[in-house]
C-alpha positions, 0 to 999 in steps of 0.5 A, a space after each residue: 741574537 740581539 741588535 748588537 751581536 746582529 750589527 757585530 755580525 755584519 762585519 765578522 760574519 759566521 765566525 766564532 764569537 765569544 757570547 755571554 748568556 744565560 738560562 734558567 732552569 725551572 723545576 716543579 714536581 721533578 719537571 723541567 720547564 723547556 722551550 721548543 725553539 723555532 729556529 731549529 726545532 731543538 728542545 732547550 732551557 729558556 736562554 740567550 745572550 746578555 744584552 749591552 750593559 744588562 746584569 746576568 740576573 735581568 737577562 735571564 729573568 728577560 729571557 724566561 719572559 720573552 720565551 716563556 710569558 712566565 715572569 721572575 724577579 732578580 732576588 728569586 733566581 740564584 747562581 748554579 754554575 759558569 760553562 764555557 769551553 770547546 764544549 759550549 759551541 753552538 752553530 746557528 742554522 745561518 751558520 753563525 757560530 758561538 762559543 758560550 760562557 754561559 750562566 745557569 740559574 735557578 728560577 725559584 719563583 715566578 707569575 704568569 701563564 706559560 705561552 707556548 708560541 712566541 718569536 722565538 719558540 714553537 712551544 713550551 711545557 714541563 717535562 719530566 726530569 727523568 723524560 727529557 727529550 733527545 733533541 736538546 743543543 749538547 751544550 745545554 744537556 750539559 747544563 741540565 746534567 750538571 744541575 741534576 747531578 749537583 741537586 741530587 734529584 737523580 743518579 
């Protein structure tokens, strides 16, 4: 989480706070790129929080840099779709907990080499859409099932 939500969560401590985020799907040759994050050791999109007064479109092509050392411009990352609900809740391995209204892009281009290891994440690689791992965050399958199912790549 950012600086904000950190001085947020000094004075609410682990209790729910509605978050809004983004995540960025990234799809070549029927493979999805996906993070291993750090924290928890859970495969999932490149992803987090929008920062004080940054657009929907600048946080996701931040995150996918940040975690990825992949590099996106606004205008090649579209709109999918909006989640939020009870499905959508995500806990923290400090136990801070989060209800999400997230935002799914599609990148359609970028630059760059992936990096594997950064502060947030133990690795980063393409994987078959029809190989997904088993440990990903519930909210985030969701995310991925939607955009599969809407782009008629499988079932």
């Amino acid at each position: 989480m950012k600086d904000y939500l950190l001085e947020l969560r000094k004075d609410v401590g682990n209790r729910p706070l509605v978050v809004a985020g983004v995540l960025g799907l990234l799809i070549e040759r029927h493979e999805l790129l996906l993070i291993k994050r750090s924290d928890n050791g859970l495969w999932g999109l490149p992803a987090g929080s929008i920062e004080l007064y940054e657009s929907p479109y600048k946080a996701v092509c931040r995150e996918l840099f940040e975690e990825t050392g992949l590099k996106t411009l606004e205008k090649d990352v579209e709109l999918l779709n909006v989640f939020g609900g009870e499905n959508h809740v995500f806990t923290y391995p400090n136990g801070d907990i989060c209800s999400f209204v997230s935002m799914s892009f599609l990148i359609k281009d970028y630059t760059g080499s992936i990096i594997k290891h950064t502060n947030e994440t133990i690795d980063c690689q393409f994987v078959p859409l029809d190989n997904l791992p088993e440990n990903i965050a519930n909210h985030e399958k969701l995310i991925i099932n939607d955009y599969i199912k809407n782009s008629g790549l499988r079932n």
